[in-house]
N, C-alpha and C positions, 0 to 999 in steps of 0.2 A: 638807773642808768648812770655811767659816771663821763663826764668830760675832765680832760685834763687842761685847762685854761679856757677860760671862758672870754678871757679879753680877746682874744684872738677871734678874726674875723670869722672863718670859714666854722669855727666851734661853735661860734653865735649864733651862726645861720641854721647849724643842725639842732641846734637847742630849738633855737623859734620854730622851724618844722615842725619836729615832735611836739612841740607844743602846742601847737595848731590841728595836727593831725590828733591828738588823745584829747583837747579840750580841757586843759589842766587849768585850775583855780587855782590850786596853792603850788610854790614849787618851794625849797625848801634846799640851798646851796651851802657845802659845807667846804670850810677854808677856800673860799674865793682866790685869796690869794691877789685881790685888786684890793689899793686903795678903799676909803670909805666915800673921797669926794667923786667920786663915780660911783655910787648907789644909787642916785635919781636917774644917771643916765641909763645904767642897766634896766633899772625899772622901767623906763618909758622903751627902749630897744624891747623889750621881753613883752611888753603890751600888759602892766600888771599898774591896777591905780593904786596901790599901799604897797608897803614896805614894811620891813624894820631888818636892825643889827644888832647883834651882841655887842657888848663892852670891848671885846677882845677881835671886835670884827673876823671870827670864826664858821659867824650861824648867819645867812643870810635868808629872810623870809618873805616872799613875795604873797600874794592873792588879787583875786578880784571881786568886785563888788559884790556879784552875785552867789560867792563862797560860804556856805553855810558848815555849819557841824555838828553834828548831834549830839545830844546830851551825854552820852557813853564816852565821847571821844572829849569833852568839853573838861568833865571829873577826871579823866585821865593827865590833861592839859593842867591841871588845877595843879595835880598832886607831884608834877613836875616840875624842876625848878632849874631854867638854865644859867649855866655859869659860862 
């Protein structure tokens, strides 16, 4: 799915929907295009306890607790490297 600004209120709202409604652990935003000092707030708006960001704040990566991965998807993870 792609949103074109997520600062924006009524984008945030249909994100958290769908979010709610498919029961997503990981999400996984590419050029945000916000700040980095709003990454906590997005985080806790989206209902995610972890985070992180690329260097280049391009890659933003949310999950939640209960996010697991299997080992297929883990070596794949390994053998990637973001820049």
């Amino acid at each position: 799915m792609e949103f074109r600004g997520i600062a924006d209120h009524s984008s945030l709202q249909r994100l958290r929907k769908l979010l709610c409604i498919h029961s997503v652990s990981l999400l996984v935003v590419l050029e945000p295009m916000i700040d980095t000092s709003s990454f906590l707030e997005f985080q806790q708006k989206l209902g995610f306890e972890f985070g992180l960001f690329n260097i280049s704040n391009k890659i933003w990566t949310f999950w939640k607790l209960g996010f697991h991965r299997s080992e297929e998807h883990t070596s794949e993870l390994q053998s990637q490297e973001i820049i």
